[in-house]
C-alpha positions as a LaTeX table, in Angstrom:
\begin{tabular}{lrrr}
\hline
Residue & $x$ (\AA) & $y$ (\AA) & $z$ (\AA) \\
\hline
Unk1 & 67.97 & 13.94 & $-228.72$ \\
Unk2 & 69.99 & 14.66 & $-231.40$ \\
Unk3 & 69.55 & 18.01 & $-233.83$ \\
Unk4 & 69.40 & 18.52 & $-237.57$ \\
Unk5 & 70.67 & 22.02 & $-238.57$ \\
Unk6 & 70.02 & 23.93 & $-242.06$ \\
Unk7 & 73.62 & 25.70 & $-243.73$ \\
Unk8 & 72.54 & 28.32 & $-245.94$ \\
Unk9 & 75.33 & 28.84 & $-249.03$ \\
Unk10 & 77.62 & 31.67 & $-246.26$ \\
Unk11 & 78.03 & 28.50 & $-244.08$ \\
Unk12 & 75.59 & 29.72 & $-241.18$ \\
Unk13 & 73.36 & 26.97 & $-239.48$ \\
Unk14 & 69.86 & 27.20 & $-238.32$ \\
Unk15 & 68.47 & 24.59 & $-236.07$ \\
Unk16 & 65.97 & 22.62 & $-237.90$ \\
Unk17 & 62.53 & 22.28 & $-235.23$ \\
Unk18 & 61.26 & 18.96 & $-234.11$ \\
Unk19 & 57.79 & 17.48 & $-234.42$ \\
Unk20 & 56.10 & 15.91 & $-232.60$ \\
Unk21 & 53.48 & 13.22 & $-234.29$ \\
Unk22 & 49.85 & 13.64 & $-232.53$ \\
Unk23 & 48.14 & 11.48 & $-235.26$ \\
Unk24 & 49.46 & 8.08 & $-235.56$ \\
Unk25 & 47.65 & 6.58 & $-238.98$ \\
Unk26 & 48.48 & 10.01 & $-240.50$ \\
Unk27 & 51.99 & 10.83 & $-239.41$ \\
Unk28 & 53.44 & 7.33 & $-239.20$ \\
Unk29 & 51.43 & 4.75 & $-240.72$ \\
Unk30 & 50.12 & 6.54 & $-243.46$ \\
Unk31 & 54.06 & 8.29 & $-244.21$ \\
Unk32 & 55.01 & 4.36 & $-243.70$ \\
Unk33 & 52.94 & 2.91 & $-246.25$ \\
Unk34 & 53.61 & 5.87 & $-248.97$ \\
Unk35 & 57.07 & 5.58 & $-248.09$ \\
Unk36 & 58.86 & 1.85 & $-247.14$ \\
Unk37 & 62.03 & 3.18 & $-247.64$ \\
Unk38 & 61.81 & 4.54 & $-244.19$ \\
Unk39 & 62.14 & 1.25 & $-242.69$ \\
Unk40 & 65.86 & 1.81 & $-243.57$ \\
Unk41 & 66.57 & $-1.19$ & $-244.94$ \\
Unk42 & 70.02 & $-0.25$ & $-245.90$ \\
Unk43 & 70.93 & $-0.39$ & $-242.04$ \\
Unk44 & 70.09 & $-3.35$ & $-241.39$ \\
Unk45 & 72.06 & $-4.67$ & $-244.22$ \\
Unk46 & 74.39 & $-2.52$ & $-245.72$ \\
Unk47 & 75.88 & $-5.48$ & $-248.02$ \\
Unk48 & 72.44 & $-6.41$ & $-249.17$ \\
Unk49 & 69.84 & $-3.67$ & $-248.45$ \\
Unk50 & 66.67 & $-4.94$ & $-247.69$ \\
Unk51 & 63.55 & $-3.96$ & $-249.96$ \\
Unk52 & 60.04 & $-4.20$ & $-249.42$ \\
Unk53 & 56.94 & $-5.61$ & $-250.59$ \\
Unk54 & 53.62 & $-4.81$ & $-248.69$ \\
Unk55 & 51.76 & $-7.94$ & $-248.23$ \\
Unk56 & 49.25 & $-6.14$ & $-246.26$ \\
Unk57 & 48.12 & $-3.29$ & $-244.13$ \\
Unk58 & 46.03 & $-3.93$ & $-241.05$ \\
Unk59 & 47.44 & $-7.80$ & $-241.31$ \\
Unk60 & 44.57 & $-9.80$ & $-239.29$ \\
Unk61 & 46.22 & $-12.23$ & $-236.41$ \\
Unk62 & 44.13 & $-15.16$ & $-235.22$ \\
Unk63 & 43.26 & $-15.97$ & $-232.51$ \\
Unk64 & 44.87 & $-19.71$ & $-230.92$ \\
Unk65 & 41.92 & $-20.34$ & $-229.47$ \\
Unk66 & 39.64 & $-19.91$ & $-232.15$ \\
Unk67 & 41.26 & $-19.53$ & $-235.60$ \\
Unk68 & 39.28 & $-16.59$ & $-236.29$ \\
Unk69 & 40.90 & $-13.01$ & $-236.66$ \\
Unk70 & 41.10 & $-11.19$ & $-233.40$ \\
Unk71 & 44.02 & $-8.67$ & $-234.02$ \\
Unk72 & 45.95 & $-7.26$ & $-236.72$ \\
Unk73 & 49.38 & $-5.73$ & $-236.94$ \\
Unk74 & 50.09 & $-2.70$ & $-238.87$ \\
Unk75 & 51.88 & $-3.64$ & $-241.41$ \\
Unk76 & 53.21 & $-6.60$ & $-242.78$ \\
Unk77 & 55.92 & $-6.74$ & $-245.38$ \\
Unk78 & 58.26 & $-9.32$ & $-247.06$ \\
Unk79 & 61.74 & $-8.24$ & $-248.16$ \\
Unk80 & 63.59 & $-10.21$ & $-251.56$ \\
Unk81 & 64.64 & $-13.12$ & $-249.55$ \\
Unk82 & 61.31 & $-13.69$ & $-248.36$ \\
Unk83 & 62.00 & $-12.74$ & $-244.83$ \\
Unk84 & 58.11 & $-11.78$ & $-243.07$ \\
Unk85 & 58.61 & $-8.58$ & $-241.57$ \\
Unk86 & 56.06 & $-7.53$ & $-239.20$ \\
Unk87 & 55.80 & $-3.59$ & $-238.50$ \\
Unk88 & 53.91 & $-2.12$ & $-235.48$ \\
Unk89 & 53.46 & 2.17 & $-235.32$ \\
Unk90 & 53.64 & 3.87 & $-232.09$ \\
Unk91 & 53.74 & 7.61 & $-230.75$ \\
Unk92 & 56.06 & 7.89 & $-228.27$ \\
Unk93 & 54.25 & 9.98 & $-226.32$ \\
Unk94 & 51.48 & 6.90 & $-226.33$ \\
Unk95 & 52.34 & 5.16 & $-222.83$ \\
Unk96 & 52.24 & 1.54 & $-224.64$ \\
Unk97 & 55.34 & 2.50 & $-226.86$ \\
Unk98 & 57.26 & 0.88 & $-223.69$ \\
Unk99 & 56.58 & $-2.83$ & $-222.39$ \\
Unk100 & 52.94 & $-3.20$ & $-223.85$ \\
Unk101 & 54.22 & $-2.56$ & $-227.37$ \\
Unk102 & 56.91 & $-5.44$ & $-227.19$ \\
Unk103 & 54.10 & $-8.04$ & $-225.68$ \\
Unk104 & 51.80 & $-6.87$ & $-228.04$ \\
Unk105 & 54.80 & $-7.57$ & $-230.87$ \\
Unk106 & 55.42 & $-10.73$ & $-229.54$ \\
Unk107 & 51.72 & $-12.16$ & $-229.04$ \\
Unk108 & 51.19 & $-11.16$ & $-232.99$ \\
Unk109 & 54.04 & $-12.99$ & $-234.33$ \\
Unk110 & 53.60 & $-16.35$ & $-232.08$ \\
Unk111 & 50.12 & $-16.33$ & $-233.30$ \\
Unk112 & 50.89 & $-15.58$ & $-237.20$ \\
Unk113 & 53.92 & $-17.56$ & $-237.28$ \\
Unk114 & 51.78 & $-20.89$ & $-236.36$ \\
Unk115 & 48.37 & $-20.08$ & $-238.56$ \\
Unk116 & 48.89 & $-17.94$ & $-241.66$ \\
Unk117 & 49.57 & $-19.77$ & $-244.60$ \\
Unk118 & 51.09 & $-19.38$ & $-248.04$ \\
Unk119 & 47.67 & $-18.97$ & $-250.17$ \\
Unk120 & 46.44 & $-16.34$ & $-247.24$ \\
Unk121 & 49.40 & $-14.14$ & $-247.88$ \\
Unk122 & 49.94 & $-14.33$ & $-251.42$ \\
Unk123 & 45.86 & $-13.55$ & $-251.73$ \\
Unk124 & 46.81 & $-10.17$ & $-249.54$ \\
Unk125 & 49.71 & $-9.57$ & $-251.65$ \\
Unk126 & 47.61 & $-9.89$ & $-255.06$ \\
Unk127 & 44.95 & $-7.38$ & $-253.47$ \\
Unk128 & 47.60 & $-4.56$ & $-252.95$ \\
Unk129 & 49.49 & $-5.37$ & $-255.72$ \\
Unk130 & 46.18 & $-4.51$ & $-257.59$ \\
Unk131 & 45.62 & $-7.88$ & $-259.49$ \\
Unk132 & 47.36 & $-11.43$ & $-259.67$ \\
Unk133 & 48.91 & $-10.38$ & $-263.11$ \\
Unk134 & 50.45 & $-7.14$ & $-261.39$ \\
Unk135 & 52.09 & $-9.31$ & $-258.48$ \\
Unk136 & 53.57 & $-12.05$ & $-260.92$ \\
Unk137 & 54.60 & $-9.41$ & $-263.01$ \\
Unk138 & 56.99 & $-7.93$ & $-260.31$ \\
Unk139 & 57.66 & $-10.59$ & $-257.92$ \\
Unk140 & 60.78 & $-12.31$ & $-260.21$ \\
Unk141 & 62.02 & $-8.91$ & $-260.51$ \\
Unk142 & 61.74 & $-8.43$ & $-256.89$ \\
Unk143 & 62.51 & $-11.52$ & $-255.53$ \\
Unk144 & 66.09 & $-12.68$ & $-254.77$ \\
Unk145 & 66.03 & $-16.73$ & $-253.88$ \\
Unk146 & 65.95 & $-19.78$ & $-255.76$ \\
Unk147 & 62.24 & $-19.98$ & $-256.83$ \\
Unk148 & 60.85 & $-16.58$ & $-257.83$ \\
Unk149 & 58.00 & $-17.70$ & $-258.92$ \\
Unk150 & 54.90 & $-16.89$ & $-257.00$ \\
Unk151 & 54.34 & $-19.94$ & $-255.69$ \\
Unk152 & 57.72 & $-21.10$ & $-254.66$ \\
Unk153 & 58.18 & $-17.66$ & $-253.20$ \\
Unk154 & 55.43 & $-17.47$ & $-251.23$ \\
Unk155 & 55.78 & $-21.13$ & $-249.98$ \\
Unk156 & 59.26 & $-19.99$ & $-248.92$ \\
Unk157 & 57.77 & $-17.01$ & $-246.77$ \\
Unk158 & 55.51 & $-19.36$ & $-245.00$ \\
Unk159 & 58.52 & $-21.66$ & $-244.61$ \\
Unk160 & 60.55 & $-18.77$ & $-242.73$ \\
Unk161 & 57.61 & $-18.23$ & $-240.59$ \\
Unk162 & 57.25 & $-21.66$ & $-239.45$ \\
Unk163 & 61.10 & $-21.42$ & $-238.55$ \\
Unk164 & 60.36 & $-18.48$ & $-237.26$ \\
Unk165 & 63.00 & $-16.72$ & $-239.51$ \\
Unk166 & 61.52 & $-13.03$ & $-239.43$ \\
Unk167 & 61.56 & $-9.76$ & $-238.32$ \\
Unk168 & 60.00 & $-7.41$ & $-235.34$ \\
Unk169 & 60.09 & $-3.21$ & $-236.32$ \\
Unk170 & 58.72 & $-1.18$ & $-234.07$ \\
Unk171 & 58.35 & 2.39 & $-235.67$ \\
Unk172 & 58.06 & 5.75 & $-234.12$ \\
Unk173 & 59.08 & 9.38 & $-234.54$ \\
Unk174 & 61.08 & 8.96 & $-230.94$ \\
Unk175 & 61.82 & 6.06 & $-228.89$ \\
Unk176 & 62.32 & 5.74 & $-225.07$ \\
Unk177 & 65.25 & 4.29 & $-223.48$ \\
Unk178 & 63.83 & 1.53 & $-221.86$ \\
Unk179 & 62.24 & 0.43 & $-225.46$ \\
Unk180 & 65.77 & 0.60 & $-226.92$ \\
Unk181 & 66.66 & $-1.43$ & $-223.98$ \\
Unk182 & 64.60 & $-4.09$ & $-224.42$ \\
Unk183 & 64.68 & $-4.25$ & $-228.08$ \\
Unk184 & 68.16 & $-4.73$ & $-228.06$ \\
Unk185 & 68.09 & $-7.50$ & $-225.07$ \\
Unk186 & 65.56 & $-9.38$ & $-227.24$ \\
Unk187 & 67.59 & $-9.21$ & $-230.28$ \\
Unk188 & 70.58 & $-10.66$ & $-228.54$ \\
Unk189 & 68.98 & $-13.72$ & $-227.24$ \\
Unk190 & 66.50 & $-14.36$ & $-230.33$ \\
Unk191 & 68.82 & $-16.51$ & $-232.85$ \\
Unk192 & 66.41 & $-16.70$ & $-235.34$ \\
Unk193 & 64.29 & $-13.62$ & $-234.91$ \\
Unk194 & 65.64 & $-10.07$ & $-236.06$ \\
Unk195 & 64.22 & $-7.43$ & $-233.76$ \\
Unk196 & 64.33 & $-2.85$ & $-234.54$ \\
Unk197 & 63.65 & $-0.19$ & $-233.82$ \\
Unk198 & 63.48 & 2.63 & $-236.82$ \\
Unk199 & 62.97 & 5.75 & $-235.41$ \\
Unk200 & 61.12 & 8.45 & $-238.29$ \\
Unk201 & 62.62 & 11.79 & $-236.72$ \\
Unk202 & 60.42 & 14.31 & $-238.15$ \\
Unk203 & 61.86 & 18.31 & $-238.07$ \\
Unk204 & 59.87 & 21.24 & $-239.52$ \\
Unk205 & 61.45 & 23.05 & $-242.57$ \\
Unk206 & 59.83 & 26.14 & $-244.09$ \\
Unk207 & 56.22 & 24.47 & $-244.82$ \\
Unk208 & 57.68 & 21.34 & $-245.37$ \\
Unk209 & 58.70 & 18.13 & $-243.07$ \\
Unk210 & 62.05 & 16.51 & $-243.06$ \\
Unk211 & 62.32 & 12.53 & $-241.84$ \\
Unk212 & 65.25 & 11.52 & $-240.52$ \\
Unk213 & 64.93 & 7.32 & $-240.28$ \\
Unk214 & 67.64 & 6.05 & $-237.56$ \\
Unk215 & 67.94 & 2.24 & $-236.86$ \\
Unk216 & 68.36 & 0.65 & $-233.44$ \\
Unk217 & 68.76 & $-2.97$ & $-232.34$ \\
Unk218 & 71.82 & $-3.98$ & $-233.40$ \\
Unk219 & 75.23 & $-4.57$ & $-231.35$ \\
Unk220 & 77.64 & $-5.98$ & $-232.49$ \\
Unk221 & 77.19 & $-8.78$ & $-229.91$ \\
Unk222 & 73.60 & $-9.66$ & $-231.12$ \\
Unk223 & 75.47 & $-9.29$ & $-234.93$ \\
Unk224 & 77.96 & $-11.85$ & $-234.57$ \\
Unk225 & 74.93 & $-14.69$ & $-232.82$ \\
Unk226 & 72.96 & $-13.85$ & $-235.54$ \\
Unk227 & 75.82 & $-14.49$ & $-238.18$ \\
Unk228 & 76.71 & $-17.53$ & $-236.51$ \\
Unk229 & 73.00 & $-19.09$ & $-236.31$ \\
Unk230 & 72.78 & $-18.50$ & $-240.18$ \\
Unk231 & 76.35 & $-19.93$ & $-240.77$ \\
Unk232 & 74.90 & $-22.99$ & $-239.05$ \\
Unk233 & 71.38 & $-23.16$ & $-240.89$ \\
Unk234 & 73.71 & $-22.98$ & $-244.63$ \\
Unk235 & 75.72 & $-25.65$ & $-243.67$ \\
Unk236 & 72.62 & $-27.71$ & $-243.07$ \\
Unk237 & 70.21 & $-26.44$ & $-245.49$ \\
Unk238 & 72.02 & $-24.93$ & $-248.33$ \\
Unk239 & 74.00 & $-28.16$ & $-249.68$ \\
Unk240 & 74.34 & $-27.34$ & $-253.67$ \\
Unk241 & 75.34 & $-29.89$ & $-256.75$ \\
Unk242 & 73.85 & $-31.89$ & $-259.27$ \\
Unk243 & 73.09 & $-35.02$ & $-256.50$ \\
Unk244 & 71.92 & $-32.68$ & $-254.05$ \\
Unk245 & 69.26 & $-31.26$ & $-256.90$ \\
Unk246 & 68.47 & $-34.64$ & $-257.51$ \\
Unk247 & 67.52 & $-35.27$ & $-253.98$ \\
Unk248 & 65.47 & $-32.65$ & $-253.97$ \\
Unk249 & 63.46 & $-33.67$ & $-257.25$ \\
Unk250 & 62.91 & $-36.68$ & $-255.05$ \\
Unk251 & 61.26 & $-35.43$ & $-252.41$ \\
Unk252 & 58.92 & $-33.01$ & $-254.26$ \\
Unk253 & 57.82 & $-35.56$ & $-257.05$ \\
Unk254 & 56.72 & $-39.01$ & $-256.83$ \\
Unk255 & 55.95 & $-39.28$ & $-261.08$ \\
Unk256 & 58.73 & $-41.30$ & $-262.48$ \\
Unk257 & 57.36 & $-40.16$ & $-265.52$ \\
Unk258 & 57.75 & $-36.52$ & $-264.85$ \\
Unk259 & 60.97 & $-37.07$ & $-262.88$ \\
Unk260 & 62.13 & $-38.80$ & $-266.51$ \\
Unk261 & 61.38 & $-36.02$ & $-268.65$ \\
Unk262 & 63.50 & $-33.62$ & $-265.71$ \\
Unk263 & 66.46 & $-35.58$ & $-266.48$ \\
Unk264 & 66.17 & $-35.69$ & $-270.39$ \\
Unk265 & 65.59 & $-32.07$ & $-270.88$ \\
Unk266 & 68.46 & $-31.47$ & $-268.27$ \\
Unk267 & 70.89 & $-34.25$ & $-269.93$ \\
Unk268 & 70.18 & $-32.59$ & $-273.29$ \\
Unk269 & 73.05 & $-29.72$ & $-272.18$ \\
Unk270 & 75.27 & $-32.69$ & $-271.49$ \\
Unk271 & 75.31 & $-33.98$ & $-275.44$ \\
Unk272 & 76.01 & $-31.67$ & $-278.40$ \\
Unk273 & 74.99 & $-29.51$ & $-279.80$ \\
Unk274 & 73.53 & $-28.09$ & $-276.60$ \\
Unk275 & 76.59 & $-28.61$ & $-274.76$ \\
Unk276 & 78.34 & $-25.90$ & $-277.25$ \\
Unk277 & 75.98 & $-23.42$ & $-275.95$ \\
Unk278 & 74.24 & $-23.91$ & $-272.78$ \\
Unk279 & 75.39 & $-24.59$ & $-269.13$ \\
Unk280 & 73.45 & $-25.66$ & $-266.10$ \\
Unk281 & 73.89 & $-23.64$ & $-262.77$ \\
Unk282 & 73.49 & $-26.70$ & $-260.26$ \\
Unk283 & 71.34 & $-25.36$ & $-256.71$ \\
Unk284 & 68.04 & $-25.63$ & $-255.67$ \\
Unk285 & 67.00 & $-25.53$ & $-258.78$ \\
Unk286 & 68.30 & $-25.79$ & $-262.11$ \\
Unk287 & 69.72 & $-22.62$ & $-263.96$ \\
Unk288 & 69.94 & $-22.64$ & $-267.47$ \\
Unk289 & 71.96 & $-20.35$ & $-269.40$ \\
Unk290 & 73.66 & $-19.35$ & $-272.39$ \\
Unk291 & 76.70 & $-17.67$ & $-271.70$ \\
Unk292 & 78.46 & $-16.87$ & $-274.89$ \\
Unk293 & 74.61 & $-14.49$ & $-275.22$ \\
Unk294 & 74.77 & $-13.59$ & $-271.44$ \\
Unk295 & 77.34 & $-14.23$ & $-269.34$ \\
Unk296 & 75.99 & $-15.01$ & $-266.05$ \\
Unk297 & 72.12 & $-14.84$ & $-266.48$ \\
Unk298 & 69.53 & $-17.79$ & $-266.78$ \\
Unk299 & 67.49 & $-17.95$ & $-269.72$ \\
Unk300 & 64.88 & $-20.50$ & $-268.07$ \\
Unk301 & 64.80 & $-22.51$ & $-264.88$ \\
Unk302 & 63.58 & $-26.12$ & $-263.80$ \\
Unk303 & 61.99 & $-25.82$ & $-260.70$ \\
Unk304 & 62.79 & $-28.65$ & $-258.45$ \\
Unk305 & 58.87 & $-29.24$ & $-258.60$ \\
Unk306 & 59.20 & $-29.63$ & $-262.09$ \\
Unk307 & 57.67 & $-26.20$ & $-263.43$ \\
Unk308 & 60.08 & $-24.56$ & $-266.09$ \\
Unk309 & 60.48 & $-20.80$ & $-265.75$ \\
Unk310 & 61.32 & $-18.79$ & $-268.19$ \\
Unk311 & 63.93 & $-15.57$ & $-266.90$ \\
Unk312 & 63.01 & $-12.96$ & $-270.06$ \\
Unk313 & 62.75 & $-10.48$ & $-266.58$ \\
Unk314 & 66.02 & $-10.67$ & $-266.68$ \\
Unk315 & 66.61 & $-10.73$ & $-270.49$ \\
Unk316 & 65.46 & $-7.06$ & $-271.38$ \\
Unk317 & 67.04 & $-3.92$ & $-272.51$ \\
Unk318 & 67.49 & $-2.23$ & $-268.73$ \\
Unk319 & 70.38 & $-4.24$ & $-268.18$ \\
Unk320 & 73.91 & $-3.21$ & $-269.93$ \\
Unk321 & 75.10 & $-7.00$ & $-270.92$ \\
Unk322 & 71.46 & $-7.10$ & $-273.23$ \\
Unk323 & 71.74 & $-5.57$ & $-276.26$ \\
Unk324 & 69.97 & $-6.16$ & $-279.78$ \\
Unk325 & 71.44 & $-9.65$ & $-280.30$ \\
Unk326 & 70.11 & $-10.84$ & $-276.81$ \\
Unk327 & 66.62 & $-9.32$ & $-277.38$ \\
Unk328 & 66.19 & $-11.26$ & $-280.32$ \\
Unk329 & 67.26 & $-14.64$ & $-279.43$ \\
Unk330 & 64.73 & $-13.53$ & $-276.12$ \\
Unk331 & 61.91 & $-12.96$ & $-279.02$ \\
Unk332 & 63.15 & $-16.29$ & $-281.19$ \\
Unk333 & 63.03 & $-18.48$ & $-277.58$ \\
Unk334 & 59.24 & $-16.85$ & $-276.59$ \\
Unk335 & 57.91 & $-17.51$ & $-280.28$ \\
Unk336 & 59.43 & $-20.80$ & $-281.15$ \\
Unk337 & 57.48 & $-21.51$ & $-277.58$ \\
Unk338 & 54.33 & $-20.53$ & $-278.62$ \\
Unk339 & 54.77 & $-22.14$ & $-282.09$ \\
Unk340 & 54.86 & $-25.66$ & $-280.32$ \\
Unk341 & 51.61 & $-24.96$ & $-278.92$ \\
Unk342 & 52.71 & $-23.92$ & $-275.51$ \\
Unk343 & 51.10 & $-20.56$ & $-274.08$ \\
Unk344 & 52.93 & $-17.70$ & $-272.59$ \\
Unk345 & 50.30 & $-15.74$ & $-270.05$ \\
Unk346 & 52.48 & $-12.81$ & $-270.18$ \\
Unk347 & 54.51 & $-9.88$ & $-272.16$ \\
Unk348 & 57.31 & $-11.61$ & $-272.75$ \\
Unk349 & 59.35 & $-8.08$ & $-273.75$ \\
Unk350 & 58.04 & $-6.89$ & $-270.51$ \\
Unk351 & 59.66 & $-7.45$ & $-267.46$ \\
Unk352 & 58.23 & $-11.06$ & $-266.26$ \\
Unk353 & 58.97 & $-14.37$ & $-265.53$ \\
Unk354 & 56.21 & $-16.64$ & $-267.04$ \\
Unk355 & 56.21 & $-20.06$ & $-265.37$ \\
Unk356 & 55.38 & $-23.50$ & $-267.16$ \\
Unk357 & 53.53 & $-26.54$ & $-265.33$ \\
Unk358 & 54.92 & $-29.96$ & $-266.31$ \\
Unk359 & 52.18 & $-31.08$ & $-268.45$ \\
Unk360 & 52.99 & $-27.94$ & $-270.20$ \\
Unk361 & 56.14 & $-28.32$ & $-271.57$ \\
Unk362 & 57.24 & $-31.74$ & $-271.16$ \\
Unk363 & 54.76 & $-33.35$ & $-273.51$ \\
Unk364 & 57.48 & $-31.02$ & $-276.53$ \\
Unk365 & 60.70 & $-31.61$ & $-274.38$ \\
Unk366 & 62.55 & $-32.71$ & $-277.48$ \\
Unk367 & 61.30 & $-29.74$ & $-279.03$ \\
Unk368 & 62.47 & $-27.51$ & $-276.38$ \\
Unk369 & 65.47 & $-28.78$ & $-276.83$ \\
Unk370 & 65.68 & $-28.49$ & $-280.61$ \\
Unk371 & 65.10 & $-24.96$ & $-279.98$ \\
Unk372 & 67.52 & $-24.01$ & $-277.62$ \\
Unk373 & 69.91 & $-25.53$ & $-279.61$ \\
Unk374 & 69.23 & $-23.84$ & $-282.96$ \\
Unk375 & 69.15 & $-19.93$ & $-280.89$ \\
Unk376 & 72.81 & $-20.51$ & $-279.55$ \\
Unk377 & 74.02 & $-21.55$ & $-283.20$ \\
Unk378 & 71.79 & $-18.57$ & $-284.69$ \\
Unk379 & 73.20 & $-15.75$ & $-281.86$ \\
Unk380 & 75.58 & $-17.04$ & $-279.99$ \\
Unk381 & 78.82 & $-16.09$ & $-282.43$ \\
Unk382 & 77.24 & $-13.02$ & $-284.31$ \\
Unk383 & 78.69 & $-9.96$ & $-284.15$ \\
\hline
\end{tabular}
């Protein structure tokens, strides 16, 4: 067990006392839910830590047999790339923190990886968030894939669960060999499946607790299988490129109409004046931008599913590259919108991400155009 002293300013150490947790919802789950940092998320990733949003405590698990709910897991979260991350809280010195504790893991994930569905979690996630304006407010900010709106991200999640892309934490103050044991056997032979164990070390100071989170779970054997599986799954799934959008269009919309309008408002970067100013960022979806404003930052998207987001999340004053100049063209692109009869739901000069359905903006496509157009000439060369 390893120690955590105190050095007072003469360079003299004190040992630092361990505690032990007696009350499980108040010393773990409870610290857990205040505190999802301590799922050490930099650990598991240190090039891209991994944040957290609760999608619901006490998550209910059908059961097969029935469909109705029958168990529920602790916690479960999502990090930005929409990975489901299922959390389970044990005391050590509760006997099931050995073999019960993985079966129990595994039972809840086979089970909520085949029934819940995208409109189940996202209602969870709107009832923590406090409100469906509150969650669509921070999601895009949040979010890190292709499609941040709510929607696309939550259809992503459910996606990943189906593949069974997600992650198994099992969190306690202490942890028993044989748990480490078999966390990191199951990690090594799960491809898909990401399996830890944070530990929440808990020591006494003065009148006050210090945690100490410590990840375990990873070798570098069960590393380089894991790196390889998702080398394998881009190669298959992550094919980029105008054609390769295109394809994708395809399968999501049947509406030659709406697939028309797609390609006009997308070809209108191709022709001038629009090609002076704008760019297109060719994945998933369609990014695009106006880089003599911003550099590298989208100032709308067009969803493969046809919806048009607008990015002013990421056109605000908390980022260095957006000064005056930007915020205006920002304001001149949300209220030359709204002039064409199209309604934005949301603060634009707030952090948000306001999504358009077709029928919404394609009916003033031309228009659209038009606009973007006439805020490059206005702001792109001022000084």
């Amino acid at each position: 067990m390893s120690k955590v002293y105190l050095m007072d300013q003469n360079a003299q150490t004190s040992e630092l006392v361990r505690v032990r947790c007696k009350d499980e919802d108040r010393e773990l789950q409870r610290l857990l839910e205040s505190n999802p940092r301590l799922l050490s998320g930099e650990q598991m990733d240190p090039n891209n830590p991994r944040e957290w949003l609760l999608i619901k405590r006490e998550m209910p698990v059908p059961d097969p047999s029935s469909g109705a709910p029958r168990w529920s897991i602790d916690f479960f979260y999502v990090d930005q790339f929409a990975i489901p991350t299922l959390v389970e809280c044990k005391r050590c010195d509760d006997t099931r923190s050995r073999r019960e504790v993985i079966a129990q893991m595994l039972e809840y994930a086979a089970n909520g990886h085949h029934y819940w569905k995208s409109s189940e979690m996202r209602s969870y996630a709107e009832a923590t968030a406090g409100g469906s304006d509150a969650l669509a407010a921070a999601l895009p900010v949040f979010a890190q894939t292709d499609d941040r709106t709510v929607d696309g991200f939550f259809t992503l999640v459910e996606q990943n669960l189906r593949e069974a892309k997600m992650r198994l934490v099992f969190f306690l103050e202490e942890s028993p060999n044989e748990l480490r044991s078999l966390v990191d056997f199951l990690n090594r032979q799960m491809t898909n499946t990401e399996v830890f164990l944070v530990e929440a070390r808990q020591y006494q100071y003065a009148s006050e607790r210090v945690v100490v989170p410590w990840l375990f779970g990873y070798t570098e054997e069960s590393r380089v299988v894991k790196r390889e599986t998702r080398k394998e799954a881009s190669a298959s799934s992550g094919e980029r490129g105008v054609e390769a959008y295109w394809r994708e269009v395809e399968q999501y919309i049947s509406s030659p109409e709406t697939q028309s309008a797609m390609r006009k408002f997308l070809g209108g970067f191709e022709a001038q004046p629009l090609s002076d100013w704008g760019v297109i960022w060719w994945g998933k979806n369609a990014l695009i931008g106006l880089p003599k404003l911003v550099k590298n930052r989208a100032i709308c998207i067009l969803h493969r599913n046809g919806r048009l987001g607008l990015c002013f999340d990421y056109w605000n004053e908390r980022y260095t590259d957006v000064g005056q100049r930007q915020l205006a063209a920002r304001d001149d692109f949300a209220m030359g919108l709204q002039s064409l009869g199209i309604q934005l739901k949301q603060d634009w000069k707030k952090p948000c991400s306001p999504s358009l359905a077709p029928d919404e903006w394609m009916p003033r496509v031309d228009e659209i155009l038009t606009l973007l157009a006439r805020i490059g000439e206005k702001y792109a060369d001022t000084d």
